[in-house]
C-alpha positions as CSV (number, residue, x, y, z in Angstrom):
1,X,104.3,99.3,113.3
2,X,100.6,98.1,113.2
3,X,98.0,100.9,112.5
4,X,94.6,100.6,114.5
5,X,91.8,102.1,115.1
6,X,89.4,101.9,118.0
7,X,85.4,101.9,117.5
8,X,83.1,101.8,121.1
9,X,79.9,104.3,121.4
10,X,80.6,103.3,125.4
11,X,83.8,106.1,126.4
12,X,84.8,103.9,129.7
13,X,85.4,100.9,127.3
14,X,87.1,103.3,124.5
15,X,89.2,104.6,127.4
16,X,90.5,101.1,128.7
17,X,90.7,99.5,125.2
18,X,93.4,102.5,124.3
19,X,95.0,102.7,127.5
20,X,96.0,98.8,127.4
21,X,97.0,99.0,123.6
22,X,99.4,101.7,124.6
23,X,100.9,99.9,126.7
24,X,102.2,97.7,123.7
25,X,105.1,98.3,121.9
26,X,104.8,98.9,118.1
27,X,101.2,100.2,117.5
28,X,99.9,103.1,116.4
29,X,96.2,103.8,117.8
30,X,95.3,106.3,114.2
31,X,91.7,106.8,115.9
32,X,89.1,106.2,118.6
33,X,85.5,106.3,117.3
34,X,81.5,106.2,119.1
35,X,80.2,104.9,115.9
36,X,81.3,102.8,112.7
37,X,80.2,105.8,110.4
38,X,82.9,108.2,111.6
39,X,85.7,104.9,111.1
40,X,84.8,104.2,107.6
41,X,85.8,107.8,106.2
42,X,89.3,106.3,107.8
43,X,89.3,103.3,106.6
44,X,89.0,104.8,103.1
45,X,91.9,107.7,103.1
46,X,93.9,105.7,105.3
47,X,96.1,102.6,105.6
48,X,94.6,101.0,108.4
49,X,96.1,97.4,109.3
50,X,93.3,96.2,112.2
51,X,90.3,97.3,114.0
52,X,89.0,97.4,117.3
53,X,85.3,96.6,117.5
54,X,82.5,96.8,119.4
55,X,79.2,94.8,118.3
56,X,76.4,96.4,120.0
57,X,76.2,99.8,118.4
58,X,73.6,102.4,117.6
59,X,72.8,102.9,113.9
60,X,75.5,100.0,112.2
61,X,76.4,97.4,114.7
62,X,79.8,95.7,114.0
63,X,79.0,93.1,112.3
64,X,77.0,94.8,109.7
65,X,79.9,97.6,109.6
66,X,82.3,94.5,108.8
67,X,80.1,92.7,106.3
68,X,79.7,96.3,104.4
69,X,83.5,96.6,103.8
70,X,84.6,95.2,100.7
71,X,88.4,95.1,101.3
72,X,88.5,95.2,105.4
73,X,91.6,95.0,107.3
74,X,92.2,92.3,110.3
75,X,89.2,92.4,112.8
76,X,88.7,91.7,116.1
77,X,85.4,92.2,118.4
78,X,85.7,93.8,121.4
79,X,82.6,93.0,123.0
80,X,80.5,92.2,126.4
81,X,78.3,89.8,124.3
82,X,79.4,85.9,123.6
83,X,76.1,85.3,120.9
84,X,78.1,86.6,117.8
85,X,81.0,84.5,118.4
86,X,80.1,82.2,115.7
87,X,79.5,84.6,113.4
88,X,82.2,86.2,113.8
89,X,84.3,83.1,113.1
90,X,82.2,83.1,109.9
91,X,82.9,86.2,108.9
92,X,86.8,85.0,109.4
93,X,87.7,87.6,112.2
94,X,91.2,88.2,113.5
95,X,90.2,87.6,117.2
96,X,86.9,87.4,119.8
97,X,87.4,89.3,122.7
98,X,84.8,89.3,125.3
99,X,84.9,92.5,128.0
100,X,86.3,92.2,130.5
101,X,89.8,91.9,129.9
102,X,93.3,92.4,130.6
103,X,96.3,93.9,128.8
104,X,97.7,90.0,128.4
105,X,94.6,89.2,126.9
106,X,95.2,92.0,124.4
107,X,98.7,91.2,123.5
108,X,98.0,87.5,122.3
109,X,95.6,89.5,120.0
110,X,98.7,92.0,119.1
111,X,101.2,89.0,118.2
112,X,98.4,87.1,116.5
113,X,98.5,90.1,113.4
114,X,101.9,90.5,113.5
115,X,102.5,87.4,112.7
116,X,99.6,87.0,109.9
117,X,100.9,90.5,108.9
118,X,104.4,89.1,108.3
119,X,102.9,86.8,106.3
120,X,100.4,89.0,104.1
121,X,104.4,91.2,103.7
122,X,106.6,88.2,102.3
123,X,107.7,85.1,104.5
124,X,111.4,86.6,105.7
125,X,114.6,84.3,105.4
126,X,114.4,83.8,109.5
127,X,111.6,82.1,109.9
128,X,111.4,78.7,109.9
129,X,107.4,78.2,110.6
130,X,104.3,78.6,108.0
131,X,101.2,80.7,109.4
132,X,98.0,79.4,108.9
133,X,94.5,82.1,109.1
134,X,92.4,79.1,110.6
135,X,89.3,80.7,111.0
136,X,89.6,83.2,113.9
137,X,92.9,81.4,115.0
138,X,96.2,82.1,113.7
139,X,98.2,78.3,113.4
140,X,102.0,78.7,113.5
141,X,103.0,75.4,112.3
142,X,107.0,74.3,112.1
143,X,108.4,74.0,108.6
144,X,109.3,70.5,109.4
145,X,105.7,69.4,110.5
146,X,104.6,70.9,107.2
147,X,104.8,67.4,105.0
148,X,102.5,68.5,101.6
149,X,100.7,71.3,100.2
150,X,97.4,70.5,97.9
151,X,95.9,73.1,95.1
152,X,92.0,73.3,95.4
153,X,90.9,76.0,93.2
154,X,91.3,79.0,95.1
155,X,92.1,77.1,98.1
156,X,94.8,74.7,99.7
157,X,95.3,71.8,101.8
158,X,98.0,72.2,104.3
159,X,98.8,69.0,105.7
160,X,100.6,68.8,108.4
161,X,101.5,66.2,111.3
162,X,98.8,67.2,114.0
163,X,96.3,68.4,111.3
164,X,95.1,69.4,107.4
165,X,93.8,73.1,107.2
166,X,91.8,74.6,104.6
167,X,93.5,77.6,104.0
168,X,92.1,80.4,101.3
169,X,95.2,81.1,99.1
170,X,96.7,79.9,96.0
171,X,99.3,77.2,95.4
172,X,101.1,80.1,93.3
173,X,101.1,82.4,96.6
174,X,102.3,79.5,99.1
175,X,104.8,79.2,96.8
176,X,105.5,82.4,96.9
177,X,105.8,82.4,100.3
178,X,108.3,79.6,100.9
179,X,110.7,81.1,98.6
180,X,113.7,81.1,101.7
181,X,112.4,77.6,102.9
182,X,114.5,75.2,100.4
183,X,112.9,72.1,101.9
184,X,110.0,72.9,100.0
185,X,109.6,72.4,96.2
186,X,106.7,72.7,93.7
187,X,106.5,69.3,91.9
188,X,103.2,69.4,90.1
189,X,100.3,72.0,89.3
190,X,98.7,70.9,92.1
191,X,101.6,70.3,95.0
192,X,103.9,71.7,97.1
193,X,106.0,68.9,98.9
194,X,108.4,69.2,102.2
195,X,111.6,67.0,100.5
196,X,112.3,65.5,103.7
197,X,109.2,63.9,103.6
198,X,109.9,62.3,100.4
199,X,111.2,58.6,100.6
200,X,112.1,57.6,96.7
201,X,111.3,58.7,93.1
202,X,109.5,56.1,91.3
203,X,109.1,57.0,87.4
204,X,106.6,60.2,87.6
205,X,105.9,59.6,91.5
206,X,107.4,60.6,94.4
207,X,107.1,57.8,97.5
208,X,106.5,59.7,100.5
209,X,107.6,58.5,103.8
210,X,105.5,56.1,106.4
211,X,102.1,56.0,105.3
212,X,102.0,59.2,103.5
213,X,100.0,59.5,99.8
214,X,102.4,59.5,97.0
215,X,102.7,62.6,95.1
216,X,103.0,62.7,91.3
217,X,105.7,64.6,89.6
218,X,104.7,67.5,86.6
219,X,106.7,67.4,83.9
220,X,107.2,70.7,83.8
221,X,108.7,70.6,87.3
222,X,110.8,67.4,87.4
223,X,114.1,69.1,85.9
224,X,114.2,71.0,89.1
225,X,113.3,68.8,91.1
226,X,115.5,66.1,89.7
227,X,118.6,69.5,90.1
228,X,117.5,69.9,94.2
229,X,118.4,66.3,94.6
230,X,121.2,66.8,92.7
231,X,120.9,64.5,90.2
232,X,121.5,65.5,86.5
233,X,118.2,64.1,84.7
234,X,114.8,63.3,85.0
């Protein structure tokens, strides 16, 4: 069940926002607001999982209402206004939607934080795809196009067939999250590889297929790696 809430000073715009996301299976609309002040007592004594929001408000507009929450759940602008798409891509919103719009417009949104939600719970055995918060675009990418995953700080590099993403999380929490996906393996401090990418080990390095950069082996990591294959030492 996804917990909303709904924030529009305009009623006719509250009245169709609510009546569309009732018409979707699986959310719970926890409030309808006029103004951002009345949703952040809400947001603090309750778990909220995303937020409908208009921009052009009296008193604290939306995107100053985001940018004041320190810990916000998924967003998404609901607005009549295209100008603050950009921004709001900066500020690494959920979704953009632009008034007016229709009930299938809503449920791409819907299925968009489900999915990221999944993710943000634990990866579950059935899948068989990694999600990827691009910006304000959710990336379902197939385990098997997924051929490497970098460290960068605080960061990673997904790379994929079709494209490499920046994503903001931790090589410790993609790891994490590909716990029931046993194509993937940590080999070094710094990556994640898919094995049926991998062509040949070569001393510390692993040859990746085609024209694919080779990947160095950890030493802390090369007994279990050197166990998947099912070889018996390193």
């Amino acid at each position: 069940m996804i917990k909303c809430i709904v924030i529009d000073d305009e009623q006719l715009a509250q009245e169709i926002l609510v009546s569309h996301l009732e018409k979707i299976p699986n959310i719970e609309i926890v409030g309808v607001f006029n103004n951002a002040f009345d949703a952040m007592k809400v947001l603090r004594s309750n778990e909220i999982n995303l937020v409908f929001c208009d921009i052009q408000m009296p008193d604290l507009d939306g995107v100053n209402f985001l940018k004041s929450l320190k810990n916000p759940p998924l967003f998404v602008f609901v607005t009549g206004d295209p100008s603050h798409a950009i921004e709001g891509y900066q500020l690494n919103v959920l979704d953009y939607i632009l008034k007016p719009f229709g009930v299938d417009r809503l449920l791409q949104t819907i299925e968009k934080a489900q999915a990221y939600l999944n993710l943000e719970k634990g990866t579950k055995p059935e899948l068989n795809f990694l999600i990827i918060k691009d910006r304000s675009n959710i990336i379902i990418t197939p385990y098997d196009e997924v051929y490497s995953i970098k460290a960068d700080k605080d960061y990673v590099w997904v790379e994929t067939l079709e494209k490499t993403y920046h994503v903001w999380k931790k090589l410790m929490e993609m790891e994490e999250s590909l716990v029931n996906a046993k194509q993937f393996i940590r080999v070094h401090k710094s990556y994640i590889i898919n094995l049926d990418y991998a062509k040949q080990v070569e001393g510390n390095i692993i040859k990746m297929r085609g024209s694919l950069d080779d990947v160095p082996i950890g030493g802390q990591y090369k007994a279990e790696l050197f166990k998947r294959l099912g070889l018996t030492g390193g």
